[in-house]
C-alpha angles and dihedrals in degrees: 000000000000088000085057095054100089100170095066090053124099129235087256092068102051097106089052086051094046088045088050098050090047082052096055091045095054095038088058086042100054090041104043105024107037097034100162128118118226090274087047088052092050101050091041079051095053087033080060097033095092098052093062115077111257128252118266127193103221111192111221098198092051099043087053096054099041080060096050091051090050089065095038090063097045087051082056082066108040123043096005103056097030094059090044101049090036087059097060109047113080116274091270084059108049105093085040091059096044093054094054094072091033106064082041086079100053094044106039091050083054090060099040090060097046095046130324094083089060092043092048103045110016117098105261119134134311093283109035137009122235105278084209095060101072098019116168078357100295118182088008104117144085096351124084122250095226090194093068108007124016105175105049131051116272091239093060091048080051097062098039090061090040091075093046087060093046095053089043091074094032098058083061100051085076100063087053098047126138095018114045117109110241103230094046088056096056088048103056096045082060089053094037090058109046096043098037125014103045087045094050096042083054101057097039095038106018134086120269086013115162084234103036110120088188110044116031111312130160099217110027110225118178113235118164099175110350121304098156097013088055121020103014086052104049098032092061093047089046084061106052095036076064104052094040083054087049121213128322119261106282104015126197097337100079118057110252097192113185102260095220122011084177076068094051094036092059090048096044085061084047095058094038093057092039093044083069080061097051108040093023088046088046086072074069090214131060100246130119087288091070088043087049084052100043088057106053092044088060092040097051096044095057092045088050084045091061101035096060094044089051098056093034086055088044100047086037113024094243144051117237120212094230080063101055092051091047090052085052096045090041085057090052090055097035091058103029097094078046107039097098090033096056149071126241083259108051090047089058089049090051090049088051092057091035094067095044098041095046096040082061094045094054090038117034099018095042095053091046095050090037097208116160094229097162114203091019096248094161100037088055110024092031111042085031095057095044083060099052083041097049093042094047085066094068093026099046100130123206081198103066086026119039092171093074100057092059112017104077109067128185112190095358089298123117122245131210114225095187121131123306150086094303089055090042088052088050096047088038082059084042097063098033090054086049103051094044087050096046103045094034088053095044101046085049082055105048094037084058091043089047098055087045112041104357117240093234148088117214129245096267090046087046091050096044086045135232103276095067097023087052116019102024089231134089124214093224123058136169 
């Protein structure tokens, strides 16, 4: 009782006194308030564990390259594509052309963030995710998507995708240059991609896809980077966007000279830098399978680079330099579906077979037909990538690839996806499926936009050009 009584201690007792009554408070606290006993304080603590956010194991490495990669493939855009196709159009085409795969940027990461990434990439059925799961990209952000990439946040396997789904469109714009009206074409890449690119991403890339050889397909098709989500897709609808326009004032009778290669050179170093991004970043970490990618896109490029240049300077005498960049761009797109699946070797085989094949294609199949295709989109990122597509099937390597010796099961047993005639058979579906999709879906689009709005400038807007008929500007002024 005497240490209660406060009043007969000194000052110099005061912090005694302030340590006593802390004591006391502690004491009550830890006795009436936290009665539990050790066993009492684990199971509180795993009654409260799920409401605290798990752990995740972000790889910094591989964060760090997949964002780099991001950028990497929008480069491959702009400036890459825009230089390259701009280069190419006639002088009163060139800010038209340009804008077709700019303001492709801007729209298609609009949609992206509404709706596409959900329909891409949530678990739907086999042939589209639920476009409400991920809407305006709920529940996509610093926490891995162990389905698709473990390692690195789902916001930053978002984005990567979302330049994939910006290029897609893009590539097509070129077959369709000097005569398409404006505001159909923005029309109809709304509609593109929501009918046919984010389907068909889903049941190639997502979970649970038709097409999908890693997650839950049904027919297990082999695409590294986009070989029919990509090239084949948009090639064939380049193709027939291009036949449904008709042919440009004039052609090919008069002569439609690119109006600056420096222009197209520049670009075609562009795409081949950004295209590491975009194969080698599809291995979606930064391990031996990205280096493996990264190897057979440059090989097969410059196979595809000199292959070209060789039958081009023994039909005409002499190699072009256009040529030589379209042989180079030709090999991207020919081994881009390949390029995780393959050796060194086979992806310079690929490239080989890419130059000769596509040169052909842009030069012999393109006059009997006689198609306007006006950047030759089909005849290079189509035909290109059905051969890449088409090739992987015997070339497919366990070796440079384990997963697809032991991912794909039928029946609970394990199926081997190397190299031969079954693959062959399943890649040979892929890009059929594709192609039907693709140009059915395009010609329904464009017969609807061209009911609506018309595809088409007239012939005083043609001969003026599309950068004033349909922009007001011009790219050259004194």
């Amino acid at each position: 009782m005497i240490l209660l009584n406060f009043e007969s201690m000194t000052p110099a007792h005061s912090e005694l006194r302030k340590l006593f009554l802390y004591s006391c408070l502690v004491f009550l606290f830890t006795v009436l308030v936290l009665p539990v006993s050790a066993a009492d304080a684990a199971s509180t603590a795993s009654q409260l564990q799920p409401s605290v956010a798990p752990l995740v194991t972000i790889n910094n490495g591989d964060n760090a390259w997949l964002l780099a990669s991001s950028a990497l493939v929008l480069m491959m855009t702009a400036p890459g594509l825009i230089l390259f196709y701009g280069g190419l159009v006639r002088t009163k085409n060139v800010l038209s052309t340009m804008m077709h795969s700019l303001i492709l940027m801007a729209l298609i990461s609009a949609v992206w963030m509404v709706f596409g990434y959900s329909m891409a990439f949530s678990e739907g059925n086999a042939f589209c995710g639920n476009p409400l799961t991920h809407l305006f990209l709920k529940g996509v952000g610093g926490a891995p998507n162990a389905d698709y990439a473990p390692t690195i946040p789902a916001e930053t396997f978002m984005l990567f995708q979302m330049m994939f789904a910006i290029i897609t469109p893009a590539l097509i714009s070129g077959a369709v240059a000097e005569r398409v009206k404006f505001k159909a074409y923005v029309v109809f890449m709304l509609a593109w991609m929501t009918v046919i690119y984010l389907p068909l991403c889903h049941m190639v890339w997502g979970k649970g896809g038709y097409l999908n050889w890693a997650l839950g397909g049904k027919i297990p098709v082999l695409d590294f980077a986009g070989g029919t989500v990509v090239h084949i897709s948009s090639g064939v609808s380049a193709l027939v966007f291009a036949i449904m326009l008709g042919k440009r004032a004039g052609f090919p009778r008069e002569p439609m000279v690119p109006h600056n290669v420096a222009f197209s050179l520049i670009g075609t170093g562009l795409l081949w830098v950004g295209w590491f991004g975009f194969n080698a970043g599809s291995a979606l970490n930064a391990g031996s399978l990205a280096t493996s990618a990264f190897a057979a896109t440059h090989f097969s490029a410059a196979a595809a680079a000199l292959s070209w240049a060789a039958v081009e300077w023994k039909l005409k005498g002499r190699p072009s330099v256009l040529g030589a960049a379209s042989g180079m761009v030709a090999g991207l797109a020919t081994i881009t579906p390949a390029s995780g699946f393959v050796t060194i070797p086979a992806a310079f085989c690929i490239g080989l077979v890419a130059g000769v094949v596509c040169y052909f294609a842009v030069t012999k199949i393109k006059s009997i037909f006689s198609y306007d295709d006006s950047l030759d989109v089909f005849g290079v990122h189509g035909v290109g990538s059905i051969i890449g597509m088409l090739m992987l099937g015997f070339l497919a390597s366990a070796e440079v690839n384990p997963a697809i010796a032991t991912t794909f099961k039928a029946n609970g047993i394990a199926i081997s996806l190397a190299g031969g005639s079954h693959q062959f058979f399943n890649q040979l579906i892929g890009v059929m499926f594709t192609a039907v999709l693709s140009g059915v879906g395009t010609f329904i689009i464009l017969k609807i936009v061209d009911a609506v709005i018309g595809l088409r400038v007239d012939q005083e807007e043609e001969s003026m050009g599309l950068d004033l008929s349909q922009h007001g500007e011009s790219a050259y002024n004194e």
